[in-house]
Structure formats: structure tokens, C-alpha cells
FIZATI-734269 format. One line per 10 residues: number of its first residue (from 1); their letters; for each residue y negated, z negated, x of C-alpha. Coordinates in steps of 0.2 Angstrom, whole numbers, plus 2048, in hexadecimal, padded with zeros to 3 digits. Each point is the difference from the previous one (the first is absolute). Layout:
N
NUM = A = Y Z X ~ ...
END
This chain:
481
1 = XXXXXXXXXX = 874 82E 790 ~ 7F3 7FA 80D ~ 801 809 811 ~ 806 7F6 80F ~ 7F9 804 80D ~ 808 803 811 ~ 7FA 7F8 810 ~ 7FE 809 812 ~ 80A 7FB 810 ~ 7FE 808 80F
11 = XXXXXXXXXX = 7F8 810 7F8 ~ 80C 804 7F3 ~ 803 7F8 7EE ~ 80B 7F1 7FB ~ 804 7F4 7F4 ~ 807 7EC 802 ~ 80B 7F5 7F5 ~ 7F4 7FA 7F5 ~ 7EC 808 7F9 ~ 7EF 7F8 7FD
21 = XXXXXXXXXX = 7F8 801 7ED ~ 7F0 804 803 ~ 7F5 7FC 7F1 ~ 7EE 802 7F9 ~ 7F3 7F2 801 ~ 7F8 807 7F0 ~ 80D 801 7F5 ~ 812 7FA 808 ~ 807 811 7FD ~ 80E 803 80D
31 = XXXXXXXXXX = 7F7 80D 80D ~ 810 805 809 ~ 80E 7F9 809 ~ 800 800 816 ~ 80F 7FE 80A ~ 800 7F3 80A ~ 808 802 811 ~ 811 7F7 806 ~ 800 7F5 811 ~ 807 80F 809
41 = XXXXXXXXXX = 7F5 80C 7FB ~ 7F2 7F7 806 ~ 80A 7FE 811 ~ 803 812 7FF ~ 7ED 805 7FE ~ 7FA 7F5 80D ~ 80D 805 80C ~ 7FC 813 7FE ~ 7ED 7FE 802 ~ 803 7F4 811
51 = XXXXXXXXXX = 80C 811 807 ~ 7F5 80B 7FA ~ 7EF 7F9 80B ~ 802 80A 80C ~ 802 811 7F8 ~ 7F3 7FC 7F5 ~ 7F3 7FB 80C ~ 804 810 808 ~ 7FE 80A 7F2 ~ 7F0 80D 801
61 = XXXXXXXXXX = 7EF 7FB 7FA ~ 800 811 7F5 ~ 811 7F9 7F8 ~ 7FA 7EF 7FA ~ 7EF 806 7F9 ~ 80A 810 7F8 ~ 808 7F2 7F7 ~ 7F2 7F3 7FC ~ 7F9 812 7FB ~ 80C 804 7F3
71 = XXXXXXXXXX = 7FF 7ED 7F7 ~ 7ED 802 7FF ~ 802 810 7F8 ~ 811 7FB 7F4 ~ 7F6 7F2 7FB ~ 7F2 809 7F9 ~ 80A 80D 7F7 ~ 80A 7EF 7FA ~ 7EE 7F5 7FC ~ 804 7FF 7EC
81 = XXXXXXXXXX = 810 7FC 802 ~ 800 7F3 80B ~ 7EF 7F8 7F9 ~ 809 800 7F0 ~ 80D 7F6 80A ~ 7F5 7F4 80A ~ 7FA 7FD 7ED ~ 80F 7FA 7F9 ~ 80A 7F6 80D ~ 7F0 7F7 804
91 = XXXXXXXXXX = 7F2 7FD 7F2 ~ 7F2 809 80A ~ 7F5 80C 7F3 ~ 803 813 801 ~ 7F1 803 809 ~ 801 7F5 80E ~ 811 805 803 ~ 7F9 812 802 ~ 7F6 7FB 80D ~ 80E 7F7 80A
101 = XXXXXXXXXX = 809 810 801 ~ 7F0 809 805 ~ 7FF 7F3 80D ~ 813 800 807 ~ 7FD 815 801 ~ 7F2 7FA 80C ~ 808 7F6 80A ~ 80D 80B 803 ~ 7F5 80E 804 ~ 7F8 7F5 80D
111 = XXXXXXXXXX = 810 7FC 808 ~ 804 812 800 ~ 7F0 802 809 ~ 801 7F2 80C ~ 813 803 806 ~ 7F9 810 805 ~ 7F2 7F6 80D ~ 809 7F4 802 ~ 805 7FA 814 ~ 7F7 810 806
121 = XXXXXXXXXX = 7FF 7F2 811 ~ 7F0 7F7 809 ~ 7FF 806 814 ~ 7F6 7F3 80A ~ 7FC 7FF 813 ~ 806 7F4 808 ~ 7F8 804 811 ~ 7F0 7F5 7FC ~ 809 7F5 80D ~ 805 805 811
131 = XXXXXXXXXX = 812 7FA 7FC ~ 800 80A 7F1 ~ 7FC 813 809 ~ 808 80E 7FB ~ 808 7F6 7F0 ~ 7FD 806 7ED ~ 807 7F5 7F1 ~ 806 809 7F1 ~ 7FF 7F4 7EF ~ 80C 803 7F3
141 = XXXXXXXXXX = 807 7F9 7F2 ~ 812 7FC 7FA ~ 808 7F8 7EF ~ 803 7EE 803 ~ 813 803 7F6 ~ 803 803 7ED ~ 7F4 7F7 7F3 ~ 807 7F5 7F0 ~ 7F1 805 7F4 ~ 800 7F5 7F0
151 = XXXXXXXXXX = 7F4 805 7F3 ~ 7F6 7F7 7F3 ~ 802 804 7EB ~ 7ED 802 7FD ~ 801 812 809 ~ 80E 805 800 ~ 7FF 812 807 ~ 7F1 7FF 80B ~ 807 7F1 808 ~ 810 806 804
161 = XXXXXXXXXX = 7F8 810 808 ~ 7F5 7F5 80B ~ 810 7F8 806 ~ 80A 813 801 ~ 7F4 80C 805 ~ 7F7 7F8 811 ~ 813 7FE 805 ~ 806 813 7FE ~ 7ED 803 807 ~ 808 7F7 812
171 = XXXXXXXXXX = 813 804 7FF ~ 805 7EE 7FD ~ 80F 7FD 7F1 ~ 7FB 7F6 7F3 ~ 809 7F7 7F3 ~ 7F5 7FD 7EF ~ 803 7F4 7F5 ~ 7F6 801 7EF ~ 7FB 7F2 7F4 ~ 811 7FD 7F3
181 = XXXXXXXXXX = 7F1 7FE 7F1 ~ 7FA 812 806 ~ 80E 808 80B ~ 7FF 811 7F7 ~ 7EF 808 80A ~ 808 7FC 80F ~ 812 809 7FB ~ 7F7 80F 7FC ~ 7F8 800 813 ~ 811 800 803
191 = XXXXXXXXXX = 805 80F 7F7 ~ 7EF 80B 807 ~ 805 7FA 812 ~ 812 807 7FD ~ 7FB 810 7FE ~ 7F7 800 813 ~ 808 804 811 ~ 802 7EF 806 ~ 80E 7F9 809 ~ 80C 7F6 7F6
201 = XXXXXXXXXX = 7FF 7EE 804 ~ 7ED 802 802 ~ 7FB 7FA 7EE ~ 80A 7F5 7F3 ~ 7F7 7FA 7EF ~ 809 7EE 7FC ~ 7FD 7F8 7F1 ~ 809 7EE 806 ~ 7FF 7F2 7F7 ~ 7F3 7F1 808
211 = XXXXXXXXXX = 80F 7F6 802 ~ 808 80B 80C ~ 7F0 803 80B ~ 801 7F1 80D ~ 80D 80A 807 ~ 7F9 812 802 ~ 7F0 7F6 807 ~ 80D 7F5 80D ~ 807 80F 805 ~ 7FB 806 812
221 = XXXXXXXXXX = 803 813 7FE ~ 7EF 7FE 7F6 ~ 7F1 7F8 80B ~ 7F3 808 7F5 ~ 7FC 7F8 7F1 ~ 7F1 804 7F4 ~ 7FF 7F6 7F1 ~ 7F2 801 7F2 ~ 802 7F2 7F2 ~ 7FC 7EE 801
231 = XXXXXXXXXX = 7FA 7F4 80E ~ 80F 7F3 7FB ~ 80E 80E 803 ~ 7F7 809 80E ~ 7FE 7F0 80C ~ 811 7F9 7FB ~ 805 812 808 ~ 7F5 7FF 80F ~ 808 7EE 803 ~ 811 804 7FD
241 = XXXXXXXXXX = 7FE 810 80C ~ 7F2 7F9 80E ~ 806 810 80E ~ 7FD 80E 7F4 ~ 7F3 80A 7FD ~ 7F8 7FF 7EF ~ 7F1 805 7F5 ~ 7FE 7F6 7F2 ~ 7F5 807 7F2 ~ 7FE 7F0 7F6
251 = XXXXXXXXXX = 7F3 7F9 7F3 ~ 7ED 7FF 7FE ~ 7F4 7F8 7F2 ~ 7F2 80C 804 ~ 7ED 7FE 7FE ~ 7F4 808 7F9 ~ 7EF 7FB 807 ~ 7F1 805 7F9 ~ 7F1 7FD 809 ~ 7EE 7FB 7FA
261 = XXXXXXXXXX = 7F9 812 806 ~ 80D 80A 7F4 ~ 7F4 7FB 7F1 ~ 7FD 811 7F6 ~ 806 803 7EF ~ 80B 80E 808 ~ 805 7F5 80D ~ 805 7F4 7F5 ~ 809 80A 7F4 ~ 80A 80A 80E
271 = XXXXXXXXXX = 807 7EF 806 ~ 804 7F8 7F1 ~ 80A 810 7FA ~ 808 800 813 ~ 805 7ED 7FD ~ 806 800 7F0 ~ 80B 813 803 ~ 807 7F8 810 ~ 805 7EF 7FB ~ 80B 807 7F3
281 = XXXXXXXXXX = 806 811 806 ~ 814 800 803 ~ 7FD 7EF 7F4 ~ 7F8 7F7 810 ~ 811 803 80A ~ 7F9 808 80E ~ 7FC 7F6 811 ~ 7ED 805 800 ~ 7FE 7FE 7EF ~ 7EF 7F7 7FC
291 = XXXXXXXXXX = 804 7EE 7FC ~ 7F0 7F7 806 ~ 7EC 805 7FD ~ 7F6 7F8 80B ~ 7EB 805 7F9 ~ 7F2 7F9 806 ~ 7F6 7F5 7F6 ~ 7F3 80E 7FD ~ 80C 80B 7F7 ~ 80B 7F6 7FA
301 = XXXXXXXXXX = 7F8 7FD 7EE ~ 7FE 813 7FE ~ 811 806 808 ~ 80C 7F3 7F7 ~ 7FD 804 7EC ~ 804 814 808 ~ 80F 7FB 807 ~ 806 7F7 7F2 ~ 7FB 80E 7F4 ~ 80A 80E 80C
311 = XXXXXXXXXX = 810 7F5 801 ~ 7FF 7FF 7ED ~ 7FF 813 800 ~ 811 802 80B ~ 80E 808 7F3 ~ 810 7F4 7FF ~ 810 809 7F8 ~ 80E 80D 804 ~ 7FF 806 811 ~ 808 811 7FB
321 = XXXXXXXXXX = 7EC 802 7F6 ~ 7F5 808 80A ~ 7F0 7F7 7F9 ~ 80A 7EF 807 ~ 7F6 7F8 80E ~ 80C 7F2 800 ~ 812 7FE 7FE ~ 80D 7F2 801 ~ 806 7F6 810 ~ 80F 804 808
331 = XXXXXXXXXX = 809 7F2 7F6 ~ 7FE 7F4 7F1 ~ 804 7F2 80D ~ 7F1 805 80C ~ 7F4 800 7F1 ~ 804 7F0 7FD ~ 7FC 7FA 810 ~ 7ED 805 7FE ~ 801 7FB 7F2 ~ 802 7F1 806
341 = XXXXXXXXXX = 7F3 7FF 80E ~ 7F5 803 7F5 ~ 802 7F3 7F5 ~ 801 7F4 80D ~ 7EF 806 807 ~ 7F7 7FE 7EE ~ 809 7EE 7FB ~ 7FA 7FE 813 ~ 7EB 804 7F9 ~ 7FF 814 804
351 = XXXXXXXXXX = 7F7 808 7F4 ~ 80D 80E 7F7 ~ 7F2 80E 7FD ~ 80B 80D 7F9 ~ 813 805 7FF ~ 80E 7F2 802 ~ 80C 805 7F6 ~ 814 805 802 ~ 809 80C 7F4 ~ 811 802 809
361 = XXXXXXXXXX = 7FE 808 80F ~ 7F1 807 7FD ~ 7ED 7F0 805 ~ 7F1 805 7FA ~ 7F1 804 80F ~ 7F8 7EF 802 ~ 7F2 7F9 808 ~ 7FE 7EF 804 ~ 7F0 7F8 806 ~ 7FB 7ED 808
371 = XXXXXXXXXX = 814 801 807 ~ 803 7F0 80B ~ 804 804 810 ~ 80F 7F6 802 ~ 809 806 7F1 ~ 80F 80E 802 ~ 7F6 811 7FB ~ 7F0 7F9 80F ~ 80F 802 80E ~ 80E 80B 7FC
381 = XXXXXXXXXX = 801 811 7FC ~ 800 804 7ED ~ 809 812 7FF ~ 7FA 7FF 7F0 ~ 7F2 807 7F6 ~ 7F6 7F1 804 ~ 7EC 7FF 806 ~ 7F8 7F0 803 ~ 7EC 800 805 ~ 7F8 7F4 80D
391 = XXXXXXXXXX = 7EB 801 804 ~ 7FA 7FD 811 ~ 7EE 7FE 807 ~ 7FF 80C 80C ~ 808 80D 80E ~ 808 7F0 80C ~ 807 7F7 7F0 ~ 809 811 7F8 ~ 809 803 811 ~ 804 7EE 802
401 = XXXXXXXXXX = 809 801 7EF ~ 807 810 802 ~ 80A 7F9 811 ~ 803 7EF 7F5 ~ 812 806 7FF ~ 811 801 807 ~ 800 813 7FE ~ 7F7 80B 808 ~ 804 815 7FB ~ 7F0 807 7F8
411 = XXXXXXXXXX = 7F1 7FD 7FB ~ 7F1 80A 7F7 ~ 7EE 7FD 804 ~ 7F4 807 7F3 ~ 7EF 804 80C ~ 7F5 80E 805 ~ 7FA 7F6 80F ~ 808 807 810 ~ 7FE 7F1 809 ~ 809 7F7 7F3
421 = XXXXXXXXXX = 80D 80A 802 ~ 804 7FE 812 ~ 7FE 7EE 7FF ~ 80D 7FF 7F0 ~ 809 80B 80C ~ 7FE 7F2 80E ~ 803 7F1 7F7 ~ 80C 806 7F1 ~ 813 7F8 805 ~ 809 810 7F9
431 = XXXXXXXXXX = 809 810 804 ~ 7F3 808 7F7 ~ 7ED 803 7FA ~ 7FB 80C 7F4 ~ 7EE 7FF 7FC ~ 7F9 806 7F2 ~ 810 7FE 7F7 ~ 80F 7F3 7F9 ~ 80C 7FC 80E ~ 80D 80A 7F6
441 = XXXXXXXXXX = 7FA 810 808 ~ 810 809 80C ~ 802 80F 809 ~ 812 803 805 ~ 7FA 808 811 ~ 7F6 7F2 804 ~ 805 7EF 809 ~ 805 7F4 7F1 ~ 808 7ED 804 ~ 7F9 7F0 802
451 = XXXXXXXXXX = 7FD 7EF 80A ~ 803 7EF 7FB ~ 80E 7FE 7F4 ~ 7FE 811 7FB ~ 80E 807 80D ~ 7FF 808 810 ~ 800 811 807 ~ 7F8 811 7F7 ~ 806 80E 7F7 ~ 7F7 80E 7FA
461 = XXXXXXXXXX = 80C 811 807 ~ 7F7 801 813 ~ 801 7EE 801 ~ 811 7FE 7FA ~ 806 809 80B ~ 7F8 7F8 80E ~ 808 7F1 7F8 ~ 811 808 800 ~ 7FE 806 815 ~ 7FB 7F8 80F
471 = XXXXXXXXXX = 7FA 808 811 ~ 809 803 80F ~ 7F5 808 810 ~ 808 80C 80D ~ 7F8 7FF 810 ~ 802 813 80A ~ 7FF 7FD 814 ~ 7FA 80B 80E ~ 7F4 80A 7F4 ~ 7F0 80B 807
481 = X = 7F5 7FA 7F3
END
């Protein structure tokens, strides 16, 4: 018999009318089954978390990070189990779903901490002005109402705990709704949560079905939405929903620039090992995952053979194997799809340097170089374990093609000149600039979101719950300052 696993309204377990199989990428074997919840319940979940805004936004600092607390801490005594987990209903290797968990008991502990600084208030004189003596303005912040989070399948823990966690961290309901390819992480938030102090009605986990999201994100008792997943359903959400507040966490195809100066051997290596680890980590479904190398022209004849040769190094095979580097996609049907971008790009003249073939779910890390820029993989984002490989003469021309994009989330700038850096910084047009390193570098306390096409809005926990609140000043009369 496979488990069914319940869902969680309003705090407390439930199960619908019908279940969800959830299946491995690797081998099809049936995972476990998750309820699915009714119309109703739904209702009754987003009705409970509306009432419950109040008391929750009232609840003491001390509670909410007692309980963000005790998740950061389950989840560690829990890491095996629930790696083991991510592994299975999602493709990723063992090993990198080890590091997810260690990331999501991060972000909770953040939280934990930052609930506890959290609207501590800003005093400011306001009798600069003769009209403004004896008058002091207190800024606070307050939640903006309850937030719809919808989480992606390519993390499918740490993603749902950047979407919980900053919430609980400001006393705002929120009602999560997990991938259906991955909706297992995200119950098991659910079950860590339940065994916290938090008012009922202040957290549901909700594994709907896509076709019943229109409504929940219509619905006005939720002006909060943070989304993370593509650009094509995030903007058909921020059209459909102009007066609400959203952050959008959308798509990226990072680049990788290495620059004329970053010429040593061990320079050379360290960036081609970089590249080829974080264009196929998570098989290349990550938003900041390394799809384009930019090199200058000076390094580009010694850096590309190393690439090449440390993609070909990248183990391919059962995610549960802790030697693998590389495991399947999240389905047959998205493999298929690089597949064929990738084929249109070579019957288009790109050069297929390595990789390029499909075995089920599972496409081999590829690189690709000479790719015309008008084909498919040149404009869209891959979510595959694609790389393709572009030389440029000079600074100007690297940032020029780095900014040739639609997207705009992360980039990596491989320099040891300072004032590269701040001009990369300047002139990059992205969320992010990690120099030194592959634009698939994240802290999950740091800002993280992008411009262009990329979304809007930041999370990272402090920012998050920036995101979440909005300030509202008090101005106190007839003071003797």
C-alpha cells in the first residue's frame, strides 16, 4: 500500500475527495499519493486565515520565532528523511537534496531571528520645520492582509519555507500551495508547523490542482501573492490581478563572464569546474543556473576544452547514488523539450561540443558552441542541463551580451579587478552580481529577485518580509523634544 498523504487546513490535518499520485522522474515508481482538497475546503482555509489576521498579527514576537524556531530545529533532526524525500518525488541527487534541507533550516532560523527585530520602530523629528515643533513620527510596519504563496517543483522545501517562514516572522496568515509534481516537501512543512503554538487559521499547506488556482488568486480576502515559477504564468497573474501586491520570482538564463584578466591555470580551472557544476546541478532547473558563458577572446581557447572536459566529468544516473551529480528532469515531457531546443539550435549551425542526448527523463550535460542568436536556447530559458559558449573582445562587449536578454536575475563576473567589479555592478541589468563566481551563487538571507522579465520584488527572509508589510507613521503632538 502507498501512504496518502493528508493535507493541512487551517492548522489541523484533512483529506479531500480525490488524491494526487506523485511519481519519480527516475524510474516512474509511484512515490505516494496526496489528497487533494474539495472547493470547500479551500473556502474554509482561506476563510480561517482572513478571521484570524488580526489575532495573528498580534501575537508576540517570542511566539512566532518560538515556532519558526522549532521547524529549523525538526528539520534538522528530520534532514535524512526528508532529503531522502525531495529525492524521490523530484529527480534531484541525494546530495543536493541534503543541502536544500540545510538551506530551508537556515531560512528558518533567520526568520526566527528576524521576527525577533522585527518593527522595533524608527522615531524621527519632525520639528526641522517651525510647523513641525514639538512633533515626533514613529514608523512601523503592518502586514498588507494574508499571502497566496505558490511554490515551484525544483525546490521543493526551501522554496515553500521562503514563502512560510518571512510570513509567521510578521504575523501575516498564509496559505501555501506546493508544486502537484513535488507537493510532498511542502506537506511535511506542514506537519513540523503543526506541532508549534500558532493560531489556527494562520497557516494552511494546499496542494490544489492548477486548474483551480484562478480562483484562490481572484479571491480578495488574499491581496498578497508571491509566486516563484515561470514568467508566462507569473505575468498572466499580475495581469489578471493588477491591484494586488505581488513578487514574482521568475526565470533567468544566467551568464557567466570571464574576463581577459582571470587567465591563470587555477583561474581557469576554478571557473570551468564552477560552470560545468552549476549548469547541471538540480539537472539545470534552477533559475540561476549557468546557461550562458560569455569569455573573452584571451581565454577563450584555454578555458573552453576545460569546460567541456568538466561537464564530461558530471555523473548522470540514479538520484538516490550519492556519487550522482546529475539526475533526471522533473518529467519525460520536459526533457523532450530541451531536447528539442537543442536540436533546433545544431540543425540551426551551433556547434554540439558535448552531451545532447535524451534517455527518458534523464539529457545528458551538453554544451553547445557558435549558437545563433535567434534560435530557441539564445532567448529562452533552458531549465535543462544545457551550456552554450559565446567569445567576446573585451569588458564593453561581455556586459553588452550579458544584458542581450529578456531576463535579467543573476549574473557571474569572473575578475580580480575591483574596478571591474563596480562597473559590472553598474552596468550589469540583473538582480545580482557575484564576482568571482557563476551567477548560481544564493544566500537565503540575502536580497534575491530580478528585473526585466525576471519578476519583481525580493525575497530573501528580511526582504520578504518587507515584501509582505507596508509602513504606517504616527505623528505624536505637543512633545518637549
Amino acid at each position: 500500500m502507498t501512504d496518502t498523504h493528508a493535507f493541512w487546513l487551517a492548522g489541523r490535518q484533512a483529506t479531500g475527495e480525490t488524491t494526487l499520485d506523485v511519481t519519480s522522474p527516475w524510474d516512474g515508481r509511484l512515490v505516494a499519493k496526496a489528497s487533494i482538497p474539495t472547493d470547500a475546503q479551500v473556502e474554509e482555509a482561506v476563510a480561517a486565515a482572513y478571521a484570524v489576521r488580526d489575532e495573528f498579527a498580534a501575537t508576540p514576537a517570542h511566539v512566532r520565532a518560538a515556532a519558526l524556531d522549532h521547524v529549523s530545529k525538526r528539520l534538522v533532526e528530520r534532514t535524512e528523511e526528508i532529503a531522502q524525500l525531495i529525492s524521490a518525488e523530484n529527480g534531484k541527487p541525494i546530495k543536493w537534496a541534503r543541502g536544500e534541507v540545510g538551506r530551508a533550516i537556515s531560512v528558518f532560523r533567520f526568520a526566527a531571528e528576524e521576527a525577533r527585530r522585527f518593527n522595533g520602530g524608527e522615531a524621527q523629528r519632525l520639528d526641522t520645520d517651525a510647523g513641525g515643533q514639538g512633533r515626533l513620527a514613529l514608523t512601523r510596519r503592518f502586514s498588507k492582509g494574508v499571502v497566496l504563496g505558490i511554490a515551484p517543483f525544483n525546490f521543493p522545501l526551501n522554496l515553500c519555507a521562503h514563502k512560510i517562514a518571512p510570513a509567521i516572522a510578521v504575523g501575516t496568515p498564509i496559505i501555501l500551495k506546493p508544486a502537484p509534481a513535488t507537493p510532498l516537501s511542502g506537506l511535511i512543512l506542514g506537519e513540523l508547523l503543526a506541532e508549534t503554538e500558532l493560531p489556527a487559521g494562520s497557516w494552511s499547506v494546499l496542494p490544489v490542482a492548477n486548474d483551480h488556482m484562478p480562483a484562490l488568486v481572484q479571491d480578495e480576502r488574499l491581496p498578497v501573492i508571491s509566486f516563484t515559477g515561470s514568467d508566462k504564468v507569473g505575468y498572466a497573474i499580475m495581469d489578471s490581478v493588477p491591484r494586488k501586491h505581488l513578487t514574482l520570482e521568475l526565470g533567468g538564463n544566467g551568464a557567466a563572464v570571464v574576463l581577459g584578466d582571470f587567465s591563470s591555470d587555477a583561474d581557469l580551472d576554478w571557473a570551468a569546474t564552477r560552470i560545468a557544476t552549476f549548469s547541471n546541478y538540480q539537472g539545470g532547473q534552477s533559475c540561476i543556473s549557468v546557461q550562458r558563458v560569455i569569455a573573452d577572446a584571451s581565454v577563450y581557447d584555454r578555458l573552453l576544452p576545460r569546460i567541456v572536459k568538466a561537464v564530461e566529468a558530471q555523473v548522470t544516473g540514479d538520484p538516490s547514488d550519492a556519487k550522482t551529480d546529475v539526475g533526471p528532469l522533473v518529467s519525460e515531457d520536459a526533457a523532450k523539450r530541451v531536447e528539442s531546443w537543442v536540436d533546433e539550435a545544431v540543425k540551426a549551425g551551433a556547434q554540439l561540443l558535448t552531451g545532447g542526448k535524451r534517455d527518458g527523463a534523464t539529457y545528458a550535460p551538453t554544451v553547445l558552441g557558435d549558437v545563433p542568436a535567434d534560435v530557441t536556447i539564445s532567448c529562452e530559458e533552458v531549465f535543462g542541463p544545457v551550456l552554450t559558449v559565446k567569445k567576446v573582445d573585451g569588458e564593453d562587449e561581455a556586459f553588452a551580451a550579458v544584458n542581450d536578454s529578456k531576463y535579467g536575475l543573476q549574473a557571474g563576473v569572473f575578475t580580480h579587478n575591483l574596478q571591474t567589479a563596480f562597473r559590472a555592478h553598474r552596468a550589469l541589468e540583473v538582480g545580482g552580481v557575484i564576482v568571482g563566481d557563476v551567477p548560481s551563487y544564493r544566500a537565503d538571507q540575502m536580497p534575491y529577485g530580478g528585473v526585466k522579465q525576471s519578476g519583481v520584488g525580493r525575497e530573501g527572509v528580511r526582504f520578504a518580509m518587507d515584501d509582505y508589510t507596508y509602513e504606517r507613521v504616527m505623528v505624536l503632538t505637543g512633545l518637549d523634544l
